[in-house]
C-alpha positions, 0 to 999 in steps of 0.5 A, a space after each residue: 612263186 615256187 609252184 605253178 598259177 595262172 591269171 588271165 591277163 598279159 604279164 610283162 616283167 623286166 629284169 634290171 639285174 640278175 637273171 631269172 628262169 621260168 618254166 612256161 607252156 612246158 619249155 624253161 626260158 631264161 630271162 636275162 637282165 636289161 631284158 622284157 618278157 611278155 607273156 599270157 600268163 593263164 597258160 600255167 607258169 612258174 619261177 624255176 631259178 633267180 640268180 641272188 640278187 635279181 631285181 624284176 619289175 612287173 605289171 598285167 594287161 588284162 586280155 580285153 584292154 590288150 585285144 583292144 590295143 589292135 596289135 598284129 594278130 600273129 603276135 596275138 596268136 603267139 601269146 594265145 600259144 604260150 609263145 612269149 615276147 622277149 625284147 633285149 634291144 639297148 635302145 628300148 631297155 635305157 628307157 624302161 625302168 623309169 617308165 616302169 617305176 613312173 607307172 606304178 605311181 601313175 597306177 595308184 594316182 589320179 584318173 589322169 595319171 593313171 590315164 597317161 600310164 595305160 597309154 604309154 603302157 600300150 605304147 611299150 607293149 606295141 613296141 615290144 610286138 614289133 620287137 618280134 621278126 614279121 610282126 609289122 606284117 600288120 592284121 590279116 582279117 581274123 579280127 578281134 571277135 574270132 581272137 577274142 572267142 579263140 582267146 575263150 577257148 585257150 583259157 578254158 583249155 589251160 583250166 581244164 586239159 587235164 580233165 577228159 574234155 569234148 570239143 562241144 566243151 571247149 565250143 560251148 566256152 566261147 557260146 559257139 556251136 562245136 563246127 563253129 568253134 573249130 573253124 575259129 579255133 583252127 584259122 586263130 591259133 593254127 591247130 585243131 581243138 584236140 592237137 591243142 589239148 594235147 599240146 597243153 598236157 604234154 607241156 605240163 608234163 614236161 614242167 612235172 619232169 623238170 620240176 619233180 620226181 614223179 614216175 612217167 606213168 603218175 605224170 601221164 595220168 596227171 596231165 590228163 592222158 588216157 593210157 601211158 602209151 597215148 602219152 609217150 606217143 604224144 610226147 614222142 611226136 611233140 619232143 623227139 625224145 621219151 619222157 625219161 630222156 627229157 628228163 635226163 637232158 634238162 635236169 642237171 647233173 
């Protein structure tokens, strides 16, 4: 996966051994082996680095089976954020590559077995939420029709940030009026729908620093900025640094 995709479901990987390095919502996180990552993968990401000899296990959640499953709403909203969840406790990581080598037989078997698996995925997924600081907190009345209509609108952002989009566009994503859509958007995800937007851009544009070449100017319009100084202000305020200094600190000498 040497360029960027996104899907629209719940990715989880495990590493039993190696180590690899993802860029993800525009940050590089490192995955460390005997450790578990989730994160909602249609926020664009890509593999940067594998040290030789990894070995990765992997599987997907579609987000309607995984907004069924009532984890606490702020993890809900961390994924929805490109905030993934990390857990490399030992206790948990003894048990997991059995797990994950018995579900994916459980997955091409039988209904039953394939039942069993999907439960004790949800299982070690609601695990792994709680593995995060305050996640038992529980939820705190949203609920899983705002989430589900903000989850609408995030996925429609990360498709489309780099056009010159409305906030009527977004809205009309989740079929909500623009108001309405604002209301929920702010109270799930903690931001406005125009902060998101361009959150999202500088995020790519600080994949494109890392990962190419490409002249600050040529990656400002790319990501879908108006002018360059919108961009370097945006990437200012978001980084404390300008674009060529990103730049210069992330990439290797």
């Amino acid at each position: 996966m040497r360029s960027p995709h996104r899907h629209g479901e719940i990715e989880v990987n495990l590493v039993t051994s190696g180590r690899l390095a993802y860029a993800v919502g525009g940050d590089v996180l490192e995955v460390r082996e005997d450790s578990v990552i989730a994160f909602w993968a249609t926020m664009p990401h890509q593999l940067l680095d594998f040290r030789p000899g990894t070995r990765v296990h992997w599987l997907t959640v579609p987000l309607r089976t995984f907004l069924g499953w009532g984890v606490p709403e702020q993890v809900l909203t961390d994924l929805l954020g490109a905030r993934p969840l990390v857990d490399d406790s030992a206790a948990a990581l003894g048990q997991d590559p059995a797990l994950f080598t018995q579900w994916a037989r459980d997955l091409t078997s039988g209904p039953e077995h394939r039942q069993i698996a999907e439960l004790e995925i949800q299982a070690r997924l609601r695990r792994l939420a709680l593995s995060r600081p305050g996640a038992d907190a529980g939820h705190h009345g949203v609920g899983v029709q705002a989430v589900t209509q903000a989850a609408a609108m995030v996925s429609f952002v990360a498709a489309r940030y780099c056009d010159q989009i409305s906030s009527a566009d977004v809205a009309a994503a989740a079929h909500l009026q623009a108001s309405r859509a604002m209301t929920v958007f702010k109270t799930v995800m903690g931001t406005t729908i125009g902060a998101f937007v361009t959150e999202c851009r500088v995020a790519q544009a600080k994949r494109l620093l890392i990962t190419t070449g490409l002249p600050p100017a040529v990656i400002a319009a790319r990501v879908g900025f108006g002018s360059t100084s919108r961009f370097y202000a945006a990437f200012a305020a978001a980084t404390g640094v300008a674009p060529g200094a990103y730049r210069s600190q992330a990439t290797p000498p």
